[in-house]
Short mmCIF file of the C-alpha atoms (twelve columns), coordinates in Angstrom:
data_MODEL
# 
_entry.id   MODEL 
# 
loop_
_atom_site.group_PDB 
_atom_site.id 
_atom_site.type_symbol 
_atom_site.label_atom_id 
_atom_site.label_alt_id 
_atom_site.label_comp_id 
_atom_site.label_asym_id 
_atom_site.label_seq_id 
_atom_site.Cartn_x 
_atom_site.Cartn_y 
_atom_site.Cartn_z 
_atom_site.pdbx_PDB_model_num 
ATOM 1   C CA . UNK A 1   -59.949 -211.804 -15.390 1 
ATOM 2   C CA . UNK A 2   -59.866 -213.334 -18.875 1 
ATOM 3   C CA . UNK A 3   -56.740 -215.626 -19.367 1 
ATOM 4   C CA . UNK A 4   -56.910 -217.865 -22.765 1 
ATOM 5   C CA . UNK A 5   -54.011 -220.436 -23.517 1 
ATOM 6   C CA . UNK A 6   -53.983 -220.964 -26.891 1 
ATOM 7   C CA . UNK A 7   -51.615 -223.307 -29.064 1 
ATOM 8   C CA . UNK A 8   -50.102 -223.800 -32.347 1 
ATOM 9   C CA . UNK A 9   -49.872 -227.641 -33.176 1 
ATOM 10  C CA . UNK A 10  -47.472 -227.121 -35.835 1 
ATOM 11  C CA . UNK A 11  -45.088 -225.480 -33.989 1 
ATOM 12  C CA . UNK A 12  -45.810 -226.650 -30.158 1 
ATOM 13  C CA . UNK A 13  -46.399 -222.833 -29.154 1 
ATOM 14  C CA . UNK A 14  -48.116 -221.497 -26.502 1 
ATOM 15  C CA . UNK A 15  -49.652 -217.790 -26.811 1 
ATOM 16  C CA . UNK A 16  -51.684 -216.119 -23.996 1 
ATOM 17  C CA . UNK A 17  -54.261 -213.879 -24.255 1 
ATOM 18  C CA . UNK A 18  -54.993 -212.025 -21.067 1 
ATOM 19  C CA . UNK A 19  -57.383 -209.163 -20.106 1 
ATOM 20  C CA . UNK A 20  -58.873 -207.911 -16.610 1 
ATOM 21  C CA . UNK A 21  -62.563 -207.950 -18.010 1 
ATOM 22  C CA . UNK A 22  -64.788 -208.396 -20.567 1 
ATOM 23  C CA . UNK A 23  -64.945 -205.581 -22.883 1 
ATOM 24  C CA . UNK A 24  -61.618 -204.283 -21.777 1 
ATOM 25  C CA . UNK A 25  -58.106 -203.882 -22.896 1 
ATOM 26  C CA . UNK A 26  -56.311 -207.116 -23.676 1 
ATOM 27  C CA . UNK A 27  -52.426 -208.143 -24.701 1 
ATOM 28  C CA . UNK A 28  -51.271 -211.078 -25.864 1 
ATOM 29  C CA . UNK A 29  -48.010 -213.305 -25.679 1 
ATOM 30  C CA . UNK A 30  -45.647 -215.151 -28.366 1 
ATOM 31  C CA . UNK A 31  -48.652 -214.710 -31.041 1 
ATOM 32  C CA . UNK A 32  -47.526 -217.183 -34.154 1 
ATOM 33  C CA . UNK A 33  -48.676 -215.439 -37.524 1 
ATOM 34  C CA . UNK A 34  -50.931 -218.417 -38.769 1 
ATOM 35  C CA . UNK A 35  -53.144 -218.125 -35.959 1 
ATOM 36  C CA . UNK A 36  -53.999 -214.416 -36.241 1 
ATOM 37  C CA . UNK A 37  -56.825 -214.369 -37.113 1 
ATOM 38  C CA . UNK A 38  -58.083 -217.245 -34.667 1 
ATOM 39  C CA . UNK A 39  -56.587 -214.668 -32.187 1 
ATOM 40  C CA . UNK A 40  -58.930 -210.934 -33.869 1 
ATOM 41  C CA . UNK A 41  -61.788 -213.394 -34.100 1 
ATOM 42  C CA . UNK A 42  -61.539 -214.440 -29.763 1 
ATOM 43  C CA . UNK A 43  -61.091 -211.154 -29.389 1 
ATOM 44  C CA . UNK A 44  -63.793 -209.949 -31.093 1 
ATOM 45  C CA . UNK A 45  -65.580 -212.880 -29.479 1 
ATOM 46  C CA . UNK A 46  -64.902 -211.319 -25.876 1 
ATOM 47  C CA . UNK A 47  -65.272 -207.597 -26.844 1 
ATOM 48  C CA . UNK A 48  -61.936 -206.903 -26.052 1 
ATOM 49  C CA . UNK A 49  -59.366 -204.284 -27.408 1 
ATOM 50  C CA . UNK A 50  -55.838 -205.501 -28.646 1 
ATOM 51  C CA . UNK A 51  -53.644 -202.818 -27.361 1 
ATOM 52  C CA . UNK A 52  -50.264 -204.788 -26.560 1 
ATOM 53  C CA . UNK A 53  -48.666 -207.804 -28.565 1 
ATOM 54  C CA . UNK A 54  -45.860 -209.126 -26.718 1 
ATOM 55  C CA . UNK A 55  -42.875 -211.608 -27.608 1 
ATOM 56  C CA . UNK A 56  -40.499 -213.105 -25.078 1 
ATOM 57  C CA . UNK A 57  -37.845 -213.211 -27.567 1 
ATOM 58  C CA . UNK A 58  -36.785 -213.535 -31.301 1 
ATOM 59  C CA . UNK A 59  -38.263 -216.639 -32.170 1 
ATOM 60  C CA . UNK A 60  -36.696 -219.529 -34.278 1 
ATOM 61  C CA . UNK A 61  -39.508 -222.458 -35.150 1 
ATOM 62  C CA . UNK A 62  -42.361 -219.722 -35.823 1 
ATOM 63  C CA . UNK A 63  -42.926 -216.722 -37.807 1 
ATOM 64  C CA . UNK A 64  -44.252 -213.956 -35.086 1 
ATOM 65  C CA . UNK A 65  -48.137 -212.272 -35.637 1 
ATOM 66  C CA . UNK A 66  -46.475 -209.406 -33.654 1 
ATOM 67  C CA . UNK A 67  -46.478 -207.176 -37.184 1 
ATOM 68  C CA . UNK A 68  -49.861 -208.512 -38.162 1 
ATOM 69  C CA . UNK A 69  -51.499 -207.970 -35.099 1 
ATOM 70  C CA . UNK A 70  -49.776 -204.202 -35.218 1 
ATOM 71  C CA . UNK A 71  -51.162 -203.546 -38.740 1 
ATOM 72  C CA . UNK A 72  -54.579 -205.097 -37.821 1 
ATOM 73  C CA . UNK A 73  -55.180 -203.283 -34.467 1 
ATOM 74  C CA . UNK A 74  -52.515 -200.489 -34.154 1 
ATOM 75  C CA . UNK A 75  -51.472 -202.530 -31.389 1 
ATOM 76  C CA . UNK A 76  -47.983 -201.951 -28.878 1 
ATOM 77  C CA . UNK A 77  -45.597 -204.163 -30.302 1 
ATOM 78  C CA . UNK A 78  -43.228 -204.960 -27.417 1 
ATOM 79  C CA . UNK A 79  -39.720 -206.852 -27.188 1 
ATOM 80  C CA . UNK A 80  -36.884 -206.760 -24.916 1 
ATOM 81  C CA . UNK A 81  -34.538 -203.959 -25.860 1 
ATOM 82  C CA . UNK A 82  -31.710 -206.698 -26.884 1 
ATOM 83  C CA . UNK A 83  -34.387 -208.043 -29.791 1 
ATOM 84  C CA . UNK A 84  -32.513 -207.777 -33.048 1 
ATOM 85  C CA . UNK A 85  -36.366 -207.045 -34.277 1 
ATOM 86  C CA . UNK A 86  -35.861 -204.066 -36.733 1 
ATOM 87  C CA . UNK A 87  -38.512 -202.137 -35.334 1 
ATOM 88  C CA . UNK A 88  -40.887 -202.786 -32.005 1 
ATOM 89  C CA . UNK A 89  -43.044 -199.982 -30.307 1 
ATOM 90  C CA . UNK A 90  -41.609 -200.539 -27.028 1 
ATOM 91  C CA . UNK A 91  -38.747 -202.323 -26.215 1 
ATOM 92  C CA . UNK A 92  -38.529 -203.085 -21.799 1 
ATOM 93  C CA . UNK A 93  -35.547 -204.001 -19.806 1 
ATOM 94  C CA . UNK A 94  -35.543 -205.596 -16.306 1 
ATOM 95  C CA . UNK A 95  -37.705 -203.659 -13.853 1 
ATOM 96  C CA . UNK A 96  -40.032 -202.302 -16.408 1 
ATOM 97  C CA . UNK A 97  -43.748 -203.262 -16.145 1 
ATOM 98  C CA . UNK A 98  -45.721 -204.143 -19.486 1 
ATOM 99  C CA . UNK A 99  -49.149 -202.364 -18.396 1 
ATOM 100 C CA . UNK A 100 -52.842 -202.360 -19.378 1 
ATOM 101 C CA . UNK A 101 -55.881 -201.641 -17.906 1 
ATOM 102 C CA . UNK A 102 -56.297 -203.410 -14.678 1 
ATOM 103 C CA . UNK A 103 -53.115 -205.574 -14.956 1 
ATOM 104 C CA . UNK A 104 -49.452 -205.089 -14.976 1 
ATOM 105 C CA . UNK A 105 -46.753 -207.670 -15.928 1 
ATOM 106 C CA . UNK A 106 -43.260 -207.382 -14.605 1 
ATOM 107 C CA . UNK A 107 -40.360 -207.618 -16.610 1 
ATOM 108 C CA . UNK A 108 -37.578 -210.162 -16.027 1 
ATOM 109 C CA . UNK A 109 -34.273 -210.542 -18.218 1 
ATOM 110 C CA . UNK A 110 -33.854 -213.607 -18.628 1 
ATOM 111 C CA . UNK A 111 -31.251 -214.446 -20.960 1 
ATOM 112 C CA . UNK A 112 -29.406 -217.683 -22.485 1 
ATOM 113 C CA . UNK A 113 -32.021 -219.662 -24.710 1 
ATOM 114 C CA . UNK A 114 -31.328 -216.355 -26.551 1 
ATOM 115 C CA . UNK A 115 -29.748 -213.330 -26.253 1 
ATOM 116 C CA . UNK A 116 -33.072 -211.511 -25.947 1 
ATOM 117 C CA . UNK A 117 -34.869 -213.672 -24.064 1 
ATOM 118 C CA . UNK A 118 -37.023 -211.806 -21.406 1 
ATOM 119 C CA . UNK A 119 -39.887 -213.821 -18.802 1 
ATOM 120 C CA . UNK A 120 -43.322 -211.888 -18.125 1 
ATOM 121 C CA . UNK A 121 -44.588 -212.459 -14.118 1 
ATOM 122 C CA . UNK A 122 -47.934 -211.297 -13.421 1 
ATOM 123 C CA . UNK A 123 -49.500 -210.977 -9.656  1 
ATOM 124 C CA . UNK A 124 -52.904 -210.478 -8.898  1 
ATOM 125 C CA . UNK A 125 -56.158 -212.098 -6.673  1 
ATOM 126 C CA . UNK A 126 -55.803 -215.458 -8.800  1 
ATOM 127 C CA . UNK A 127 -52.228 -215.936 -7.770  1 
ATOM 128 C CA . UNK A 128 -48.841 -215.590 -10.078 1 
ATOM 129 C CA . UNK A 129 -48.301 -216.410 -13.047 1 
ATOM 130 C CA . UNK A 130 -44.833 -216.440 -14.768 1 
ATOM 131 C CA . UNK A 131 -44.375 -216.444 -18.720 1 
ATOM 132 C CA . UNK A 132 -41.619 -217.863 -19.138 1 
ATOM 133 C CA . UNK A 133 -40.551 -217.965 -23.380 1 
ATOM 134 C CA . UNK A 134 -38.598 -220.958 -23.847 1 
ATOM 135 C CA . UNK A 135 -36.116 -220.034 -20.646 1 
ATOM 136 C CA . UNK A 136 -37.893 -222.633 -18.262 1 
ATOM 137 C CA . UNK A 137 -40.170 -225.391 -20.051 1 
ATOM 138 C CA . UNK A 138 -42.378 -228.002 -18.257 1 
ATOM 139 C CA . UNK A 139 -39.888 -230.658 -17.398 1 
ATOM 140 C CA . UNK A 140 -37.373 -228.692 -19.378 1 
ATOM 141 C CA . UNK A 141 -35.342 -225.749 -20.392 1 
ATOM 142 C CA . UNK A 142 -35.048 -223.726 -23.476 1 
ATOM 143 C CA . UNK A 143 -31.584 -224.879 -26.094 1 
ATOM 144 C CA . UNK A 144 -29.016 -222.575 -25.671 1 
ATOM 145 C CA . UNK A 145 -26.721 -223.320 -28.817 1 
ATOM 146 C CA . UNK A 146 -27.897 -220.872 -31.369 1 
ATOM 147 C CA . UNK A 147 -28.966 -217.145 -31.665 1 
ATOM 148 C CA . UNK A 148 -26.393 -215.996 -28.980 1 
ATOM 149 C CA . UNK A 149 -28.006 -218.692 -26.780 1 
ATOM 150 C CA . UNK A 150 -25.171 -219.322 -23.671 1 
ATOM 151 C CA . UNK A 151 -26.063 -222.304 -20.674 1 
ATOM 152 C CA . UNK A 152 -23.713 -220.093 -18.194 1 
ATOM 153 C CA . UNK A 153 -26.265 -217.415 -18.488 1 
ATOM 154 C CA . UNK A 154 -29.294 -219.620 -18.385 1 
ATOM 155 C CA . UNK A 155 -28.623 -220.822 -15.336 1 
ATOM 156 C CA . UNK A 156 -28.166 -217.657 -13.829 1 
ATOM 157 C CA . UNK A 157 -31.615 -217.124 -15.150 1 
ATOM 158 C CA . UNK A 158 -33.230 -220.301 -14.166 1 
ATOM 159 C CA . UNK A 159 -31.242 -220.533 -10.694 1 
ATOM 160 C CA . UNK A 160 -30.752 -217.159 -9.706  1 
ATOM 161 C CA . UNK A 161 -33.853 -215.639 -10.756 1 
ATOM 162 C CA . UNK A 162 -37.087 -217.935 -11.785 1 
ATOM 163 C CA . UNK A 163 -36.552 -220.385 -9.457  1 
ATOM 164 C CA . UNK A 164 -36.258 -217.658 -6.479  1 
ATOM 165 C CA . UNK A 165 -40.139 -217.039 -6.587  1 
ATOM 166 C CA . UNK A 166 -42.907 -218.837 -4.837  1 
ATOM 167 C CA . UNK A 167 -43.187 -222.129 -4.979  1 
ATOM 168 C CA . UNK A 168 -46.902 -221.861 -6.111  1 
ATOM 169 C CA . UNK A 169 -45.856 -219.776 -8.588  1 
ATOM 170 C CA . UNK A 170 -47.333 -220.842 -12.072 1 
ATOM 171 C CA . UNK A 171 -45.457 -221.576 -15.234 1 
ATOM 172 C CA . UNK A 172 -46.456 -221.200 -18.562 1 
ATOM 173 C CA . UNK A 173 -44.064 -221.730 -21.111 1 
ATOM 174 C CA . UNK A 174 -44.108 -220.345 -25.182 1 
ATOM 175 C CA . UNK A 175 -43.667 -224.137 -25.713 1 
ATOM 176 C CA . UNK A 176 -44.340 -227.667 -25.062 1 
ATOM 177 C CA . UNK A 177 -44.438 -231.043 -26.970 1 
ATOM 178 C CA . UNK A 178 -45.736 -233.894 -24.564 1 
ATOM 179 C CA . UNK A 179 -49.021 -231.796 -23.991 1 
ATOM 180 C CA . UNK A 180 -48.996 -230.589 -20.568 1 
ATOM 181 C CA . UNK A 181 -49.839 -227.108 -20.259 1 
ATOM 182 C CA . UNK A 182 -49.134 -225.658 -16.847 1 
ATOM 183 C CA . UNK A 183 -46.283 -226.397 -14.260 1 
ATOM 184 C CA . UNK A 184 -45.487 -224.429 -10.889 1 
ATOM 185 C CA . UNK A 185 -41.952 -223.533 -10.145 1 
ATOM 186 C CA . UNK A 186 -42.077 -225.985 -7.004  1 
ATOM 187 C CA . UNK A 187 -43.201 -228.814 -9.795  1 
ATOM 188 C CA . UNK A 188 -39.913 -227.726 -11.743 1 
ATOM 189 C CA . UNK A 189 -37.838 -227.480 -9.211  1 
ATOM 190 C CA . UNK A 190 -38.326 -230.999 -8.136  1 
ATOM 191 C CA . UNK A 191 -39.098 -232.806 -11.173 1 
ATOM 192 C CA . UNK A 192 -37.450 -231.074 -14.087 1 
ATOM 193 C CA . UNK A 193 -34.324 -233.583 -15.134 1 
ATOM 194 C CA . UNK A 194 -32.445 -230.715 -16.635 1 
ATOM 195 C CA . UNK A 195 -32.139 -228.929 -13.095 1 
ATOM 196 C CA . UNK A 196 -30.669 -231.579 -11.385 1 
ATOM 197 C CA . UNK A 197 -27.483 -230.491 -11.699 1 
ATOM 198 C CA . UNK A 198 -25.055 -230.102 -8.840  1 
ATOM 199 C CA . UNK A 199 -23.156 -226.602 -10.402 1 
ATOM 200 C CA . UNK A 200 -23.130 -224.367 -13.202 1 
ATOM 201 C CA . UNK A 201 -20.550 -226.240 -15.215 1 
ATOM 202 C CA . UNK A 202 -22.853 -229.377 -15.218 1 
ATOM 203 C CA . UNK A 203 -25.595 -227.532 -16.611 1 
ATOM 204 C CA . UNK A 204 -23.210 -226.352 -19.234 1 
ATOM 205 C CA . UNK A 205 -21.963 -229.712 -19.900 1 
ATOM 206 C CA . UNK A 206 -24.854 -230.970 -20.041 1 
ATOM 207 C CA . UNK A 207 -26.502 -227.962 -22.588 1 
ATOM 208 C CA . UNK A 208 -23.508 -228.200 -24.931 1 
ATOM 209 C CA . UNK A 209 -23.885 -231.838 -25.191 1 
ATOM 210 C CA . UNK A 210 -27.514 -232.016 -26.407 1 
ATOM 211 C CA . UNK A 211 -26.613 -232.450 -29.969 1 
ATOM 212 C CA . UNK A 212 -30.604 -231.367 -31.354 1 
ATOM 213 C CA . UNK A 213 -31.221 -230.199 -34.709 1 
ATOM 214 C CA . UNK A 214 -32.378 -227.112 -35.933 1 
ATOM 215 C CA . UNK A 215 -35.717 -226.095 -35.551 1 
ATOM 216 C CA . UNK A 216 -37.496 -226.816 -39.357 1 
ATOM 217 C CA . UNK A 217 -38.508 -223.016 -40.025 1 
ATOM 218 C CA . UNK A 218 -35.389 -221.387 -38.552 1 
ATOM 219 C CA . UNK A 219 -33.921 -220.196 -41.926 1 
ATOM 220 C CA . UNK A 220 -37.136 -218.856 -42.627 1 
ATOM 221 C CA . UNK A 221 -38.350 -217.288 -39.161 1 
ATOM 222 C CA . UNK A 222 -35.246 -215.593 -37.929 1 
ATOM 223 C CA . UNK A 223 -35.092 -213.405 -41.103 1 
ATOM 224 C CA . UNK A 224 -38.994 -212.770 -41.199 1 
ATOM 225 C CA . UNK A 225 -39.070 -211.927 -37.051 1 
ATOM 226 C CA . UNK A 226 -36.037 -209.828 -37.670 1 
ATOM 227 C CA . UNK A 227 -38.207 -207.700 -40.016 1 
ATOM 228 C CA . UNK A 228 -41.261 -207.102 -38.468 1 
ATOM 229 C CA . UNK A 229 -41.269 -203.138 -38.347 1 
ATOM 230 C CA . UNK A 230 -43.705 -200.603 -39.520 1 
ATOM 231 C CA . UNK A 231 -42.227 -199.844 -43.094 1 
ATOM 232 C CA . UNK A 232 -41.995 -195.827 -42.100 1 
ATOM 233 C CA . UNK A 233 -40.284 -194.813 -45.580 1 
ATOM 234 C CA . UNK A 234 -44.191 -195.286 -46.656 1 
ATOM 235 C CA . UNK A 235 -44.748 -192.646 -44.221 1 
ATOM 236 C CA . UNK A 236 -41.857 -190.426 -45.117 1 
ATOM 237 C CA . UNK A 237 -42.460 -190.761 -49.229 1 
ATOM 238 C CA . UNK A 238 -46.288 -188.810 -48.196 1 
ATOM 239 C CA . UNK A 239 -44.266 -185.990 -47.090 1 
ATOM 240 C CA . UNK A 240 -45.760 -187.229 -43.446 1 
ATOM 241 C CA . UNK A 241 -42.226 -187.896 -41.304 1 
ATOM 242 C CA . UNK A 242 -39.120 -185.513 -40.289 1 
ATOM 243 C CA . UNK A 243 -36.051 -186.541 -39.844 1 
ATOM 244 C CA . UNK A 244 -34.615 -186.539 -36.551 1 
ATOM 245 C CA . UNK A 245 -32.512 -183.003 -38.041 1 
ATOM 246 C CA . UNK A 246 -35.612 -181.670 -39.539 1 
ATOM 247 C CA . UNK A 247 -37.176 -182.329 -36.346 1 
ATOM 248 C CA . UNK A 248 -34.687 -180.533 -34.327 1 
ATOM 249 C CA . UNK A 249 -34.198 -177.723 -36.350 1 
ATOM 250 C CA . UNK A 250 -37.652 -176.382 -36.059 1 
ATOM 251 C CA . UNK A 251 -37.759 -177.128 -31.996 1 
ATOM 252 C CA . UNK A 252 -39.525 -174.111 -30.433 1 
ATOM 253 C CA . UNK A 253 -41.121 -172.626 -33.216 1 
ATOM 254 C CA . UNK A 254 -44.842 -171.437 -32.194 1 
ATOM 255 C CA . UNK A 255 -46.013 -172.843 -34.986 1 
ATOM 256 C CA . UNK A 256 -44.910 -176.622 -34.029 1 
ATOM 257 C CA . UNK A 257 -46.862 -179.065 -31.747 1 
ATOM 258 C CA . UNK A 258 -44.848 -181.779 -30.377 1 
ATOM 259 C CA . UNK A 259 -46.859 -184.691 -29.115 1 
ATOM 260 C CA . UNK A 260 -45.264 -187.646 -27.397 1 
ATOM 261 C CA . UNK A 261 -47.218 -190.864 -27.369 1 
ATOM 262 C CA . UNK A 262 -45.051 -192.363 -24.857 1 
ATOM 263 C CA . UNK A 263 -46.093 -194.120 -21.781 1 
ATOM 264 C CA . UNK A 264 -45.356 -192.779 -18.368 1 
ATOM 265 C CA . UNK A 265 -42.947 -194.687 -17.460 1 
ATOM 266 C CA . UNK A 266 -41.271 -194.486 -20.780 1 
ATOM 267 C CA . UNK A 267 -40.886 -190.614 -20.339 1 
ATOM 268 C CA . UNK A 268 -39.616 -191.264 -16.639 1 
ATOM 269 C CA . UNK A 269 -36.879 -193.497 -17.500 1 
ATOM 270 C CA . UNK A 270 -35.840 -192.118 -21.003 1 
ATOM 271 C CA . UNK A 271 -36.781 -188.128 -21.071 1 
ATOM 272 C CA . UNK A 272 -38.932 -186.148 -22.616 1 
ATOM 273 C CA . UNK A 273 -38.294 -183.426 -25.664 1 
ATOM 274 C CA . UNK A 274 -38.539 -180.410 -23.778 1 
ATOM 275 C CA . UNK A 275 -41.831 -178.424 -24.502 1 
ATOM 276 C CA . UNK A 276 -43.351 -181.479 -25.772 1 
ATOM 277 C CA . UNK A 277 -47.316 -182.452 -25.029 1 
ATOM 278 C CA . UNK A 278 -48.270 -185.986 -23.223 1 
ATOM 279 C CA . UNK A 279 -50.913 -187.242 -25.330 1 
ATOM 280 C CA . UNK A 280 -50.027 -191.247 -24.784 1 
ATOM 281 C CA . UNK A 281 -50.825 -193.558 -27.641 1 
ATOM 282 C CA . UNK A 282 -53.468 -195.312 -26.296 1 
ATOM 283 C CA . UNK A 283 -55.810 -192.427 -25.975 1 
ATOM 284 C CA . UNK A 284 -55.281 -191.529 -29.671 1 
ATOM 285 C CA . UNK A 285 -58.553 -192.389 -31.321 1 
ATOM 286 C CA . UNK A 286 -60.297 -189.769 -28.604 1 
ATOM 287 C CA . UNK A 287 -57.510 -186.761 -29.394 1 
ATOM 288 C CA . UNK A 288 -57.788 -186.914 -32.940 1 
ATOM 289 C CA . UNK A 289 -61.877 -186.879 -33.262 1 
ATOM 290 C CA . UNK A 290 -63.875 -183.656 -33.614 1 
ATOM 291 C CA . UNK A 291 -63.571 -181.860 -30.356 1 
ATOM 292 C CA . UNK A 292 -60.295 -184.175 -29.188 1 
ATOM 293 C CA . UNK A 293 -58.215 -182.130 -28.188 1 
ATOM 294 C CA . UNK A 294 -55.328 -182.454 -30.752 1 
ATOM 295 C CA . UNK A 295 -58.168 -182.015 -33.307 1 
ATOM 296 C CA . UNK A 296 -59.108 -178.810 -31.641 1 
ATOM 297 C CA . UNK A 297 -55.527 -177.622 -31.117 1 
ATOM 298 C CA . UNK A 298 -54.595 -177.927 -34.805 1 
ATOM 299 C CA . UNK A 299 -57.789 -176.423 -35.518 1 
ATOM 300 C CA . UNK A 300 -57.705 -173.274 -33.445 1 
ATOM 301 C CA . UNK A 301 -54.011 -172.440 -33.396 1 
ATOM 302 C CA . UNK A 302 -52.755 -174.113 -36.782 1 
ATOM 303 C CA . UNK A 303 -50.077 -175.525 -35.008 1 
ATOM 304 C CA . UNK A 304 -48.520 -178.400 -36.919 1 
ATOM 305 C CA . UNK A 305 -48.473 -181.954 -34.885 1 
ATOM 306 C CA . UNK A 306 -45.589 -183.971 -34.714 1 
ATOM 307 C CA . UNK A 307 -45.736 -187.198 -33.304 1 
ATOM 308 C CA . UNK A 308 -43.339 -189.009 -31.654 1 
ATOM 309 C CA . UNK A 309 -42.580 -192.070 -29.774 1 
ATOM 310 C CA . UNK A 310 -39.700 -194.676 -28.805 1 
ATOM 311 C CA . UNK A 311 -38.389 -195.998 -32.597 1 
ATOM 312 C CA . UNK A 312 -41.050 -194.541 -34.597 1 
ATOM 313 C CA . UNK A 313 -43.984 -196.862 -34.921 1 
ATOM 314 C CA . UNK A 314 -46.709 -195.622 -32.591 1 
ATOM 315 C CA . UNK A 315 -45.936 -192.184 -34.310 1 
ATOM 316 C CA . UNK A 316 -45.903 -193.437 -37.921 1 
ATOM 317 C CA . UNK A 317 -49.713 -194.934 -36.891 1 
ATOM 318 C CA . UNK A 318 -50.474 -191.724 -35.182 1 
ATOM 319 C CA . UNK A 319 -49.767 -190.104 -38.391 1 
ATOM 320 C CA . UNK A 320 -51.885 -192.231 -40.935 1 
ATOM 321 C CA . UNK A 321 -54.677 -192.040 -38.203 1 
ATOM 322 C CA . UNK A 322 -54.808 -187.996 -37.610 1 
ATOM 323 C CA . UNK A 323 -54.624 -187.388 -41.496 1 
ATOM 324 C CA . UNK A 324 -57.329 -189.806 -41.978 1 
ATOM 325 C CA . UNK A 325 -59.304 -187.910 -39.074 1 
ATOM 326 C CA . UNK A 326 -58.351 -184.848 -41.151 1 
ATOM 327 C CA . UNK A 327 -55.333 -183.390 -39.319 1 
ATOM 328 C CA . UNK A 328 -53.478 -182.715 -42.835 1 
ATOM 329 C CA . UNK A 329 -50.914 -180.844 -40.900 1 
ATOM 330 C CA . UNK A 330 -50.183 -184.076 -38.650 1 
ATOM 331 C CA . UNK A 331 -46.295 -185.873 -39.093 1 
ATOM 332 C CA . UNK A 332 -44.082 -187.562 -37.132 1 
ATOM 333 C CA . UNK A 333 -39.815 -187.664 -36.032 1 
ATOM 334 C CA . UNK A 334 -38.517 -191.369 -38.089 1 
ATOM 335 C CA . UNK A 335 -37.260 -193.131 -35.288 1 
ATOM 336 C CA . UNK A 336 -38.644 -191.468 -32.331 1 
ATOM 337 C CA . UNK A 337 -36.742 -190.046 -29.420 1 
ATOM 338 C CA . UNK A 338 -34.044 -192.798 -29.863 1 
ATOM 339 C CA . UNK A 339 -32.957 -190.867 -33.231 1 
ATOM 340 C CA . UNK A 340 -33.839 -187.645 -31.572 1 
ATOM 341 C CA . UNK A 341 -31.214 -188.570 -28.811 1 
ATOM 342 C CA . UNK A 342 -28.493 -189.656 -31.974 1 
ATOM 343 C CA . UNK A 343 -29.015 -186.164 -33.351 1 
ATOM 344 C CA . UNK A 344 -27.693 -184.711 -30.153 1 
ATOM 345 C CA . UNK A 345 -31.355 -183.195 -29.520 1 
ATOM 346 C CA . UNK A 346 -32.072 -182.074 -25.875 1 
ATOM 347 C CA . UNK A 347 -34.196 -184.301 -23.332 1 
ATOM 348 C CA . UNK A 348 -35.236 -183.400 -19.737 1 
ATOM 349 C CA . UNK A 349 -36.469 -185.983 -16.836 1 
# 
């Protein structure tokens, strides 16, 4: 396995680049936009392929390389489905799994630093590893008084939920400031000052009374991580998108290939358009060359493709990449099933 802490002196962050092999697929975590290009050239470096960029919530002291990566690599941007992020590729809940080849993280809501705060835990032969965001810190826990932060809740995160796995259970936080790196939940369990706390209500006493400023780049960040979507109207003025209507309206017409990009998963626990083509987004590059099989069904049936996926940005990416491969027909549903559903348009499980 390839695991690669990397950190941000500036801000204190911590962003994790993990694959299962050499030459493989990779994802990263909490990427901070001034280091992008640090991160394309290690990838690079490893032969790896960026196909996930992951934040653990909507961060406050950094501006996110989420978008960057995205328009770099055609990543998966992912974020909890609380993020206030305009626009993410996937947003995961508790009990999802963010997958790539050979490795699968599980998803863990983790709420009170922020509303949208989610940890990452990851098994495997080298033992678990737990990504934690700025919920559980080395010696520490995440502030809880802005962005819809809430102590009562963190708790119930730290308590009820980190702190019930293994002792020898890893930790690796999005930050630190005093230089250590790695902590085990045993270590924090023990040693953290902020969890010795006899109830809930002393750990919100205790929260509330903290009195810290706010981070430097917060007035700046916050807006810029809000806005970190695909700008789709780009798409749409191209005459390459559909409204969700549009979309609808033409549903079952021989002439009309619907492709859904989605993960398997995704289509499991949010539906399917009925009649729609599985054709997931990571297998793209191979449909839409000479002889893929998208290629080949536009091709010999003149169908028209349209793309879609969760919110619209896989799709919107699908889109620029089939017309460049020479689909001309190729567009895609704005907004992705999640409009499709606000348009009252069927789905099936």
């Amino acid at each position: 396995m390839i695991f690669r802490q990397l950190f941000d002196s500036v801000s204190g962050t911590y962003t994790y680049l993990i694959a299962s092999r050499q030459g493989g697929e990779a994802l990263i975590i909490d990427p901070v936009l001034e280091k992008v290009e640090r991160y394309l050239q290690l990838v690079r470096e490893l032969d790896l392929r960026l196909v996930k960029a992951v934040d653990t919530h909507l961060h406050a002291d950094h501006i996110t390389g989420l978008g960057a990566l995205r328009d770099q690599t055609h990543c998966i941007t992912v974020m909890g489905e609380q993020t206030a992020a305009d626009v993410v590729s996937m947003r995961v809940a508790e009990g999802d799994r963010v997958s790539i080849e050979g490795l699968s993280l599980d998803v863990l809501y983790t709420p009170g630093h922020t509303d949208d705060s989610y940890s990452f835990l990851m098994g495997g032969d080298m033992g678990r590893r737990v990504f934690t965001g700025d919920t559980l810190l080395i010696r520490g826990t995440g502030r809880t008084d802005f962005q819809n932060g809430d102590p009562r809740q963190q708790y119930d995160s730290i308590f009820n939920k980190l702190l019930k796995l293994p002792d020898e259970t890893l930790v690796y936080p999005a930050h630190d400031y005093k230089g250590d790196t790695v902590s085990t939940i045993g270590e924090e369990k023990h040693f953290n000052p902020r969890l010795r706390v006899k109830s809930v209500d002393e750990y919100v006493d205790l929260m509330n009374n903290l009195k810290l400023p706010n981070p430097k780049m917060m007035d700046v960040a916050v807006p810029a991580n809000v806005h970190i979507g695909l700008h789709q109207d780009e798409i749409a003025r191209r005459g390459w998108a559909l409204s969700a209507k549009e979309a609808l309206a033409l549903c079952g017409r021989a002439k009309i290939a619907l492709v859904d990009l989605r993960e398997k998963a995704e289509r499991e626990k949010h539906g399917v358009i009925p009649g729609s083509l599985h054709a997931p987004y990571p297998d793209l590059e191979q449909n839409i060359a000479t002889g893929g099989v998208l290629h080949e069904l536009a091709e010999a049936t003149g169908k028209r493709i349209v793309f879609y996926c969760a919110y619209g940005e896989r799709s919107a990416m699908a889109v620029e990449a089939a017309q460049q491969a020479g689909i001309a027909s190729a567009c895609h549903i704005e907004g992705g099933i999640a409009a499709w559903k606000k348009a009252d348009g069927p789905v099936t499980h």
